[in-house]
Backbone as CSV, one residue per row, in Angstrom:
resi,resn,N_x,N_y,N_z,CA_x,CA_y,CA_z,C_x,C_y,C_z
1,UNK,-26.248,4.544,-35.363,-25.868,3.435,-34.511,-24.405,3.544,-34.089
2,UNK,-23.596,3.841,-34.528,-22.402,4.280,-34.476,-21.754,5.075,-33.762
3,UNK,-22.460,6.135,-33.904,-22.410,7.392,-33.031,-22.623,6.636,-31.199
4,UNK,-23.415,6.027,-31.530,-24.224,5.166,-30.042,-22.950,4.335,-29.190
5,UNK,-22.525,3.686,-30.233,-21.515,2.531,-29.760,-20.393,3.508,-29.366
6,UNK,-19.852,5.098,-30.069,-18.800,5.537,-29.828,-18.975,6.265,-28.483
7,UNK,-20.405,6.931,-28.198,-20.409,7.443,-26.752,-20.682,6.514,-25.905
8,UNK,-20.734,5.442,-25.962,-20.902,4.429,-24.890,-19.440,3.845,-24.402
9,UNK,-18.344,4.247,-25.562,-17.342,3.591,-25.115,-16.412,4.606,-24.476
10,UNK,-16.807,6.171,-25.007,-16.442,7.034,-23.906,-16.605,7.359,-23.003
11,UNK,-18.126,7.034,-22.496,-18.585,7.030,-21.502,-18.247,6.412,-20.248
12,UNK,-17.949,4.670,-20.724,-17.163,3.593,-19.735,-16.262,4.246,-19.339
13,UNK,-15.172,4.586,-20.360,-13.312,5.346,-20.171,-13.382,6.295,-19.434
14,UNK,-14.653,7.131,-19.389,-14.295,8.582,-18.615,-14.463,7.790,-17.145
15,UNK,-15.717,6.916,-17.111,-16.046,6.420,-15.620,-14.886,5.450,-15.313
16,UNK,-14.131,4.859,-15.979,-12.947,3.932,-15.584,-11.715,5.034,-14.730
17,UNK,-11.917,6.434,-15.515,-10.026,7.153,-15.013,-10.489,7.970,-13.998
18,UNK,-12.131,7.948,-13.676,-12.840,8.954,-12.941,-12.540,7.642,-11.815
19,UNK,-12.542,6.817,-11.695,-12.696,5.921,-10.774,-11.296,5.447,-9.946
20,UNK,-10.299,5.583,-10.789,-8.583,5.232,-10.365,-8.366,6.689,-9.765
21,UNK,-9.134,7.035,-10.622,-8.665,9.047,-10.393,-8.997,8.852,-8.404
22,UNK,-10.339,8.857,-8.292,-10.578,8.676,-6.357,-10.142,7.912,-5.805
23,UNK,-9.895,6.599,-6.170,-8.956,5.735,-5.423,-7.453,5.938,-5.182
24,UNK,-6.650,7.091,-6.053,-5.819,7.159,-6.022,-4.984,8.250,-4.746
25,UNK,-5.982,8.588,-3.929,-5.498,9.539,-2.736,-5.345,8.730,-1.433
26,UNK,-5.259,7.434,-1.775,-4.801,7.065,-0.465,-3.703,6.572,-0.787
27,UNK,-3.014,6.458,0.769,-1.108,5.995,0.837,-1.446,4.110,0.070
28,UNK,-0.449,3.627,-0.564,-0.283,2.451,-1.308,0.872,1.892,-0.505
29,UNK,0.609,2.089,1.256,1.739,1.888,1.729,1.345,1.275,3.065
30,UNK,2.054,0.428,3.637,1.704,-0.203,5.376,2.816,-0.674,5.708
31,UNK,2.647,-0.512,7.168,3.858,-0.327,8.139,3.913,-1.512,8.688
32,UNK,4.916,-2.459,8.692,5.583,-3.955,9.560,6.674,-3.380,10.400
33,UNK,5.777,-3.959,11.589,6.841,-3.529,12.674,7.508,-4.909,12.893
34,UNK,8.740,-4.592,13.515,9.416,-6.087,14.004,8.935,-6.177,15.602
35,UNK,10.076,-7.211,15.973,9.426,-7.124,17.266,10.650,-6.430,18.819
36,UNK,9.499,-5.547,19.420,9.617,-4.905,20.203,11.271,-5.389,21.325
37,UNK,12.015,-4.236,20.884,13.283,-5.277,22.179,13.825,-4.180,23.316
38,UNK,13.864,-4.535,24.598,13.151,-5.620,25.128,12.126,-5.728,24.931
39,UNK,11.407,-6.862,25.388,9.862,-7.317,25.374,9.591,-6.655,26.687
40,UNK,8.379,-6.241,26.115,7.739,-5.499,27.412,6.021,-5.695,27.711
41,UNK,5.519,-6.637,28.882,4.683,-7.216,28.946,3.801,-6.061,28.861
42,UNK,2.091,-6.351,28.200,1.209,-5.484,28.344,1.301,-4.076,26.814
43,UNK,2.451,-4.455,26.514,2.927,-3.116,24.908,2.638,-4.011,23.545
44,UNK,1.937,-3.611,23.006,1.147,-4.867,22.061,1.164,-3.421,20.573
45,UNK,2.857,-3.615,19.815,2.942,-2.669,18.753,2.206,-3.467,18.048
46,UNK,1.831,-2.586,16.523,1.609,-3.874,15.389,1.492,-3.317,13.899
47,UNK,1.708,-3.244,12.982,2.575,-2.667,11.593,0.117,-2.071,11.515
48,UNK,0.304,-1.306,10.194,-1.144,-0.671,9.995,-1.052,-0.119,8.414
49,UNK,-2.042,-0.252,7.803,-2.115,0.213,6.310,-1.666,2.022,6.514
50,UNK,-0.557,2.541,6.020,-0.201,3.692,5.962,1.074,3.818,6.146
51,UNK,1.933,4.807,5.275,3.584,4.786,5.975,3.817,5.567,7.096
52,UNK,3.101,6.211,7.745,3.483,6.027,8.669,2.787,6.100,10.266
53,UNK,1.420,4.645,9.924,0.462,4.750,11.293,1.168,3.133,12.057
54,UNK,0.234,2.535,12.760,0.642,1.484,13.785,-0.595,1.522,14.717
55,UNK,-0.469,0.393,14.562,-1.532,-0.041,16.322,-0.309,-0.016,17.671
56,UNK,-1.622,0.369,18.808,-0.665,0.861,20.020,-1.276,-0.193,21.070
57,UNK,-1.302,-0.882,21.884,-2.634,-0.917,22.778,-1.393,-1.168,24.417
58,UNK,-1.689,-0.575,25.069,-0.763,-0.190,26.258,-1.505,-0.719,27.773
59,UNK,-1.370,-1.766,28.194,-1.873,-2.387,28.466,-0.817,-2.841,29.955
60,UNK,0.148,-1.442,29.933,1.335,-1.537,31.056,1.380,-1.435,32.359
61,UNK,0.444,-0.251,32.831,0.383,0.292,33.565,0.926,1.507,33.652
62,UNK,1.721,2.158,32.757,2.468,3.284,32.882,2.502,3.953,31.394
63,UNK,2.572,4.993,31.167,2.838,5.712,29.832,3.537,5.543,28.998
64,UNK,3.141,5.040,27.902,4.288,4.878,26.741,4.379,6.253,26.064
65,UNK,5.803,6.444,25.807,6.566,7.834,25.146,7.181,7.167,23.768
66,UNK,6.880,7.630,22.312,7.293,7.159,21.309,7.749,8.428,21.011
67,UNK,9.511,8.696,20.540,10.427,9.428,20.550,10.371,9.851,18.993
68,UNK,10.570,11.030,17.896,10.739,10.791,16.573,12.326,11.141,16.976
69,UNK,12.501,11.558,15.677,13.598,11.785,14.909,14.194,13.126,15.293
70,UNK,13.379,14.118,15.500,13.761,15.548,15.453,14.645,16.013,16.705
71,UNK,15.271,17.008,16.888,16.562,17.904,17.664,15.732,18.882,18.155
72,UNK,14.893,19.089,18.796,14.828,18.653,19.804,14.064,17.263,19.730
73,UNK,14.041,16.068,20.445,13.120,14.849,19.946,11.640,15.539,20.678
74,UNK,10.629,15.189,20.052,9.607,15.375,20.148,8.693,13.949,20.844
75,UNK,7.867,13.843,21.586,7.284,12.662,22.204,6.014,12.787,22.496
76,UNK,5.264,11.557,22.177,3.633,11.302,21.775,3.799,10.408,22.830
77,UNK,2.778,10.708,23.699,2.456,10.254,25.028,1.221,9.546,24.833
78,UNK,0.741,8.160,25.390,-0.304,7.262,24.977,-0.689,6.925,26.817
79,UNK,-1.486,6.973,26.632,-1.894,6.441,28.331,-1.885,5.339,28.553
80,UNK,-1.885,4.759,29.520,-2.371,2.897,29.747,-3.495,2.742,29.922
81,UNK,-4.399,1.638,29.538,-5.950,1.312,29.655,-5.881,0.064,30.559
82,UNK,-6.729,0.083,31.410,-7.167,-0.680,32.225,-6.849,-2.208,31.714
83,UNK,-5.821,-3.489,32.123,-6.121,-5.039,31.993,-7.554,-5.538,31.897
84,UNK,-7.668,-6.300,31.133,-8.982,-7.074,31.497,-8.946,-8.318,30.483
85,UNK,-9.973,-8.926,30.929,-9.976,-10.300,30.550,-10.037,-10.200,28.808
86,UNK,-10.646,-9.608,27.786,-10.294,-9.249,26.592,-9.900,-7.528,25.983
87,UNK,-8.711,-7.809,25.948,-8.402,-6.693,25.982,-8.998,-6.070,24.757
88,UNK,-9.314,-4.559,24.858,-9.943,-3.785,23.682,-9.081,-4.067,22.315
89,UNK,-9.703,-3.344,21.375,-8.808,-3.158,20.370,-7.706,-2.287,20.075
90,UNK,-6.650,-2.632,19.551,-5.512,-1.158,19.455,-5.719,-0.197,18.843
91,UNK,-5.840,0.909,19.402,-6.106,1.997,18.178,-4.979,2.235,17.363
92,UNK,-5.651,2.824,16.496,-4.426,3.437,15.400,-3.887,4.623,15.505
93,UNK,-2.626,4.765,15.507,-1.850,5.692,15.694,-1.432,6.153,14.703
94,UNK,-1.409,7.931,14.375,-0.637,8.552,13.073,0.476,8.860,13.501
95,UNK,2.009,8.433,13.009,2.603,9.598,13.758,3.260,10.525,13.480
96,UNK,3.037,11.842,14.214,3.390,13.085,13.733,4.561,13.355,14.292
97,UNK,5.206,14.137,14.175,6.709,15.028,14.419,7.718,14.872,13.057
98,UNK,8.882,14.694,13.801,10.245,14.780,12.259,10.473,12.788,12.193
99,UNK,9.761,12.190,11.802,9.749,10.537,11.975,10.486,10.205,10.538
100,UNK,11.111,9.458,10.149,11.786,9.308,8.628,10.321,8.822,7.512
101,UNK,9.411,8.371,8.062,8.347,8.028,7.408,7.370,9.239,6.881
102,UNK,7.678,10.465,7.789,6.983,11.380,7.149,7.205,11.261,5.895
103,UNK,8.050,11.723,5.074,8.273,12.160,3.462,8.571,10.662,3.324
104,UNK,8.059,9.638,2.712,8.137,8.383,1.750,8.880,8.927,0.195
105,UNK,9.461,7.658,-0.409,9.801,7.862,-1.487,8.680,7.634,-2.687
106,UNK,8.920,8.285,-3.718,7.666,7.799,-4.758,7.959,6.273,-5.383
107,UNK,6.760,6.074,-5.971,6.968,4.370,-6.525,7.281,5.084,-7.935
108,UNK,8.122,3.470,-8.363,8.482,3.592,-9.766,7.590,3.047,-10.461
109,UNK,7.645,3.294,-11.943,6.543,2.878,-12.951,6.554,0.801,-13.106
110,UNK,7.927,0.434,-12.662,8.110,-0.998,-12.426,7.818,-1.362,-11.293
111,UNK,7.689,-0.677,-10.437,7.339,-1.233,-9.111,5.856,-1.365,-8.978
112,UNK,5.323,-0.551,-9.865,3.758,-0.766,-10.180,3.277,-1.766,-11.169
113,UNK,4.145,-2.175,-12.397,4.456,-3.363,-12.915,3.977,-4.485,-12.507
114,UNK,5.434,-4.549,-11.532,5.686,-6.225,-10.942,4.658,-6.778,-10.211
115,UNK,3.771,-5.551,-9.392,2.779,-6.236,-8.474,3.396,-6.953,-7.143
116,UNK,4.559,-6.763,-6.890,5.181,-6.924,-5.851,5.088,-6.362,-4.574
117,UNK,4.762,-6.716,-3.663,5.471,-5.397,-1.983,6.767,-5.185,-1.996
118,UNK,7.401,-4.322,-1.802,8.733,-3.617,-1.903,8.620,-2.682,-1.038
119,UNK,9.823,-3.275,0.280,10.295,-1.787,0.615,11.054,-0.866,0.689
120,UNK,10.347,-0.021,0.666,10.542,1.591,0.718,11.334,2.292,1.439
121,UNK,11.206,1.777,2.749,12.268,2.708,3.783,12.520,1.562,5.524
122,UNK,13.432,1.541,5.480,13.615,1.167,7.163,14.090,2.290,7.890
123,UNK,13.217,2.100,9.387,13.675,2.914,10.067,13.672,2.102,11.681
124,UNK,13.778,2.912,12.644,13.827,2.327,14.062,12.030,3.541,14.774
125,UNK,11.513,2.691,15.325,10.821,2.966,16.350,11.112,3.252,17.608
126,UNK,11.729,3.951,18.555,11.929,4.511,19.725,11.118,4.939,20.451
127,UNK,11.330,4.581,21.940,10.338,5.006,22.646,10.408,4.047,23.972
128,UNK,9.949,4.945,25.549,10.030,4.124,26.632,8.723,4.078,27.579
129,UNK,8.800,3.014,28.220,7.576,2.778,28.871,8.040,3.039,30.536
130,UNK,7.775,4.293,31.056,8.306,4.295,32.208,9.881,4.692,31.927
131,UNK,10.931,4.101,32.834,12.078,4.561,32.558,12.942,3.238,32.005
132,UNK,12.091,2.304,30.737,12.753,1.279,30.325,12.647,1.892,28.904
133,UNK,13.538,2.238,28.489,13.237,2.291,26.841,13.179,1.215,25.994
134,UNK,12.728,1.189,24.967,12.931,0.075,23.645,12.629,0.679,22.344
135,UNK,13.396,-0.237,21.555,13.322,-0.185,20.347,12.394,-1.354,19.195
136,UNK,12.434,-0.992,18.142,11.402,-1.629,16.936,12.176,-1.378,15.887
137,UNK,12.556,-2.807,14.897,12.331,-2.099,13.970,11.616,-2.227,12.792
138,UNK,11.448,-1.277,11.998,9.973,-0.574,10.993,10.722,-0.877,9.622
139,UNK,9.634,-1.289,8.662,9.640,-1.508,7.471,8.190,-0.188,6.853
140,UNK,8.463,0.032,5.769,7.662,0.583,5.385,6.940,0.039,3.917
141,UNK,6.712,-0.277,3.442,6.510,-1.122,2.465,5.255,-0.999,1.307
142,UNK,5.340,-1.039,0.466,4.731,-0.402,-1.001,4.104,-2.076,-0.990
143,UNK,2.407,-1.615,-1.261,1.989,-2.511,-1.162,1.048,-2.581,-2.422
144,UNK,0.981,-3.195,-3.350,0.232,-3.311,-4.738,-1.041,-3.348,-4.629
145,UNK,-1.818,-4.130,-3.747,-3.278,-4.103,-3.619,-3.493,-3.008,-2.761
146,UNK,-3.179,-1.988,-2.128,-3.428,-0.810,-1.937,-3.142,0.006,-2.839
147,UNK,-2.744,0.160,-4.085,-2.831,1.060,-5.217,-3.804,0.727,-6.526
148,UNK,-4.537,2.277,-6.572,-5.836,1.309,-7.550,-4.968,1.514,-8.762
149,UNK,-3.608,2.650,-9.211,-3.266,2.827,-10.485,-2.657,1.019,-10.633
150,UNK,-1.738,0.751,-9.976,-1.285,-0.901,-10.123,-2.182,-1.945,-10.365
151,UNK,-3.359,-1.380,-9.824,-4.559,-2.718,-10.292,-4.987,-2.378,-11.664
152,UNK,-4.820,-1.318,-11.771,-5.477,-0.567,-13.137,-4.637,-1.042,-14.181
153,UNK,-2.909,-1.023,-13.924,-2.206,-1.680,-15.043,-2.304,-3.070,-15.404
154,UNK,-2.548,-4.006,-13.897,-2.785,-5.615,-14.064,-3.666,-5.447,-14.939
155,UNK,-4.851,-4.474,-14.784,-5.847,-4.970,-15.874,-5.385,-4.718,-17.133
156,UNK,-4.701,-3.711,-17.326,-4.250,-3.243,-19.038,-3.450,-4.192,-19.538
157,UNK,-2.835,-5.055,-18.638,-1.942,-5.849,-19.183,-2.613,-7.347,-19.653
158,UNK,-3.546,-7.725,-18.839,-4.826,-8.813,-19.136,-4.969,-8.630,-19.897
159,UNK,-5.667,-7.173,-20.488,-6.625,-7.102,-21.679,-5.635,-6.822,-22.831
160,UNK,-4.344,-6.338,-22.654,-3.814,-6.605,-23.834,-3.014,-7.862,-24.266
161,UNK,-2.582,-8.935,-23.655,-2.738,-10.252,-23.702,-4.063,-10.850,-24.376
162,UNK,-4.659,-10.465,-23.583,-6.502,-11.061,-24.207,-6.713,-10.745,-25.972
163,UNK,-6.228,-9.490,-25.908,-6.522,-8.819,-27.374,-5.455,-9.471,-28.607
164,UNK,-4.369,-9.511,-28.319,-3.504,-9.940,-29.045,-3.629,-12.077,-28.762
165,UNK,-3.981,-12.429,-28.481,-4.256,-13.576,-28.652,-5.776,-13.710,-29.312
166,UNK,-6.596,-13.152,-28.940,-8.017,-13.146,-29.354,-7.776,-12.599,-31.024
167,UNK,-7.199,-11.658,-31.537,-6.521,-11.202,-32.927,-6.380,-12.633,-33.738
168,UNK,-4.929,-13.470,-32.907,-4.539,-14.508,-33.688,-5.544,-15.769,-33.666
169,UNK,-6.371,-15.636,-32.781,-7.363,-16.734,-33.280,-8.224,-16.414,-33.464
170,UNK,-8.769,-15.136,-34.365,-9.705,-15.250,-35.324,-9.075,-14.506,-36.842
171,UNK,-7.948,-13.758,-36.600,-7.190,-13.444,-37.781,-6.350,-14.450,-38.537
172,UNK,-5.799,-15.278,-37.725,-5.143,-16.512,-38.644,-5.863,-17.463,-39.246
173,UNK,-6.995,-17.895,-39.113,-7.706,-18.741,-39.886,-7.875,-18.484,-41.137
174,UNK,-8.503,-16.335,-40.998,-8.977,-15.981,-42.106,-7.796,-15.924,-43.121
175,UNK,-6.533,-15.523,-42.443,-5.101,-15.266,-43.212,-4.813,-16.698,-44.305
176,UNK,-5.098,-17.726,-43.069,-4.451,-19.256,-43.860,-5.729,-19.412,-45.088
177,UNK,-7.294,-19.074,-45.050,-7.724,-19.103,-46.160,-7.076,-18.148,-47.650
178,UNK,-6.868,-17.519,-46.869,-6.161,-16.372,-48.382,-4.886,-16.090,-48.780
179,UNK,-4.357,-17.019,-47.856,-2.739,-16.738,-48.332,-1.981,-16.885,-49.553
180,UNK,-2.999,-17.986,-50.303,-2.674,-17.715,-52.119,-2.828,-16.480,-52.564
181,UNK,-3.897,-15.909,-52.298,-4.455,-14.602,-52.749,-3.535,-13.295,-52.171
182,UNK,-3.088,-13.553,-51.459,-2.460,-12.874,-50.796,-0.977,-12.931,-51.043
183,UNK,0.056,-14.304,-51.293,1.134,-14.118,-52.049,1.180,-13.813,-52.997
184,UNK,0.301,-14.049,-54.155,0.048,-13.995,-55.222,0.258,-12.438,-55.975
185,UNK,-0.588,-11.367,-55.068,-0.168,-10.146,-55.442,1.279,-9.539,-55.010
């Protein structure tokens, strides 16, 4: 019987780290954009789970050019889609070139802790619509319910709360019956 109870409880553990283990390849990170300056009617940015994607929806009439970082600057060209009475949805944008969001910083073992959003990196969004440029600016931000290891610690930390209180109320009763017996030696 024993034997039973001990592979059953290895069994759970392997399927518990097998389970953080696949959840753990995605970014624990999403992008808040501020807002767009100038305002530019029909350019509808908007922050997206990842450090470094975004919704686009271009709605201008003319080509939006989003500029990175790199010498020579590099530029991701988005077309305009037709006005209409509900406009589609924004797609999501990755973006590639030398952008400061490429390489993110790693999280700390407290930042997985606290269960907090914390960010990670500011940067500026660049880029012109036609021959008006504008700017954004970008937060990048560590987000706790996108990391399954951080959910994984909330739970370790529950259950060891749970355990150490669950201890003292069924170990102290038995203690206060025997505590003669127990000073005694």
């Amino acid at each position: 019987m024993g034997r039973v109870v001990v592979a059953a409880w290895l069994s759970l553990a392997l399927l518990l780290v097998a389970g953080v283990g696949a959840g753990a390849s995605l970014e624990p990170f999403r992008t808040v954009i501020g807002p767009v300056a100038p305002a530019i009617p029909g350019l509808k940015v908007e922050g997206a789970p990842g450090g470094c994607d975004l919704y686009l929806l271009n709605q201008t009439g003319q080509d939006v050019l989003l500029v990175d970082d790199g010498s020579p600057a590099f530029a991701m060209r988005f077309p305009s889609v037709p006005k209409s009475a509900t406009p589609p949805p924004a797609p999501l944008v990755h973006l590639v070139g030398k952008w400061k969001c490429s390489v993110l910083p790693g999280i700390t073992e407290e930042q997985q802790w606290n269960q907090v959003p914390v960010t990670v990196l500011n940067w500026t969004l660049r880029g012109s619509v036609g021959a008006q440029q504008f700017k954004a600016p970008v937060q990048t931000v560590y987000d706790p319910e996108l990391d399954p290891n951080a959910t994984l610690l909330g739970y370790v930390r529950i259950g060891a709360v749970l355990l150490a209180v669950g201890g003292l109320v069924f170990g102290l009763p038995y203690l206060m019956m025997r505590r003669r017996q127990i000073l005694s030696q």
